[in-house]
N, C-alpha and C positions, 0 to 999 in steps of 0.2 A: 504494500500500500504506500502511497507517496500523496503528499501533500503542497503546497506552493506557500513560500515566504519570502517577499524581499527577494523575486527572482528566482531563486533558487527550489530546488526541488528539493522535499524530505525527504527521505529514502532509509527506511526500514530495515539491514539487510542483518542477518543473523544476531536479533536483538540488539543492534546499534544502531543511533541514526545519523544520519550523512547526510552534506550538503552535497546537491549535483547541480552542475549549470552546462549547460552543452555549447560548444564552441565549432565552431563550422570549419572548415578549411584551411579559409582564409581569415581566422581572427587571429589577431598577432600576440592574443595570448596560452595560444596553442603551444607558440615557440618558448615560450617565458619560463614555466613553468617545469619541476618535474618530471619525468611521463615514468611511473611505473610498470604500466601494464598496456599489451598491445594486442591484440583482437583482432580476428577476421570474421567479417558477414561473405561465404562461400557460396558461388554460385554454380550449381553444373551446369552442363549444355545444354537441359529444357527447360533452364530460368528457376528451379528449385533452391531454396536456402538449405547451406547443412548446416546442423546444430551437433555440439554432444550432449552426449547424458554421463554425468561423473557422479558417483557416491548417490545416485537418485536426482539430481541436480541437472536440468537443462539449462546450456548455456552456448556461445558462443567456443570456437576454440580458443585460444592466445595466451599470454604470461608475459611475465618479465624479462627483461634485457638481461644477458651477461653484459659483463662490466666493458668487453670491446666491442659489441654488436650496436650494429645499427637500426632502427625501428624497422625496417624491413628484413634485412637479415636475422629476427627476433621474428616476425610475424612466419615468416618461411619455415623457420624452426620449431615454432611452438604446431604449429597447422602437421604439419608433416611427423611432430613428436605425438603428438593428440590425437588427429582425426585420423593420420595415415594416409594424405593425398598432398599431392604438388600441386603449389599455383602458379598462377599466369596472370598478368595486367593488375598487379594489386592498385588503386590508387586510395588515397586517404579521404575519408570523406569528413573528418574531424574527432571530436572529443569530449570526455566531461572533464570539468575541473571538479572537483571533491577533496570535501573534509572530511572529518570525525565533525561532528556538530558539536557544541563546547568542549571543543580542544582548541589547545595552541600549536599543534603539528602543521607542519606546512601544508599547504594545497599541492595538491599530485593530479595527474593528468592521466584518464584512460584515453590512449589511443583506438581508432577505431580505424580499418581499412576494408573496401570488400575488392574482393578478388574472385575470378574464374578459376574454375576447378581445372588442371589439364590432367590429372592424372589419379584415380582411385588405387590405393596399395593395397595389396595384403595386413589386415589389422595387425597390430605389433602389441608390444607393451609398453606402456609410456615411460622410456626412466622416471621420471618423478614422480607421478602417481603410485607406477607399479603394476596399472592396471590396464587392461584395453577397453578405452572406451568405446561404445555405443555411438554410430554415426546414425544422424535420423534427417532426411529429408525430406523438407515441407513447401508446400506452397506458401510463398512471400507474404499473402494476404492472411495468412494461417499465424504468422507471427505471432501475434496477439495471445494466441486462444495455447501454444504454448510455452514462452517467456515472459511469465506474467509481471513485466517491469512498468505498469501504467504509465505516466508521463515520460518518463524517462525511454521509454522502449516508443512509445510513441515518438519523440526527437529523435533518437537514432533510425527507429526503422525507416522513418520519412527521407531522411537523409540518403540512408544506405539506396532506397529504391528509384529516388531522384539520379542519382549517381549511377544506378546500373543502368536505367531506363535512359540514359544520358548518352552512356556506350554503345546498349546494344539496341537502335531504335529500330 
């Protein structure tokens, strides 16, 4: 559940609440910022979104940077460590800026990018989980009904589908 204050989104997420604000492409506080976490919205080739499913958890795929990678050598790595598929044409379609709601922790940046699927693997195990996740793919308009992120998933998906419908008209 999320709620709207001073901009910002309330965001709920494992008994904690967070401040979200989404940041488009081109806002120049995308670059300012942060970025711990980097994400793909994955498209195959008949316009389907893939999701995982971890520990019961639907989400996108993506993680954190190693300390020499770059947001796209991070997004290639986490997609390919997680879902077990290669991409193609990732571009960035923007971000949330987030807190811890009273805290004095700095703001951190989730990266967002969607990319074309070129390649389905063989499921693996994910170093860092341990586990193989579960790839589920859905129609785009389906969003909604399973990442149940209200406002927040309403800003990204919007973005993400502007973005692809942008590419592939």
């Amino acid at each position: 559940m999320s709620t709207i204050k001073n901009n910002f989104i309330i965001v709920n997420w494992r008994g904690e609440d967070y401040y979200y604000h989404w940041l488009n492409e081109s806002d120049p506080d995308l670059q300012k910022s942060k970025k711990t976490l980097v994400s793909g919205i994955c498209f195959d080739h008949t316009g389907q979104v893939m999701i995982i499913k971890e520990n019961g958890e639907l989400r996108f795929p993506g993680g954190s940077p190693k300390s020499t990678e770059t947001f796209l050598e991070t997004l290639h790595r986490e997609i390919e460590e997680e879902a077990n598929v290669l991409l193609q044409n990732p571009h960035l379609i923007g971000g949330f800026k987030v807190q811890k709601a009273n805290s004095q922790q700095p703001w951190f940046i989730q990266l967002f990018y969607i990319a074309d699927i070129k390649k389905i693997l063989t499921p693996q195990i994910d170093p860092e989980s341990g586990q193989v996740h579960q790839r589920i793919f859905i129609d785009p308009a389906d969003l909604p009904k399973y990442l149940r992120w209200g406002k927040t998933g309403d800003q990204l998906f919007t973005a993400a589908l502007k973005k692809y419908h942008q590419l592939h008209p």
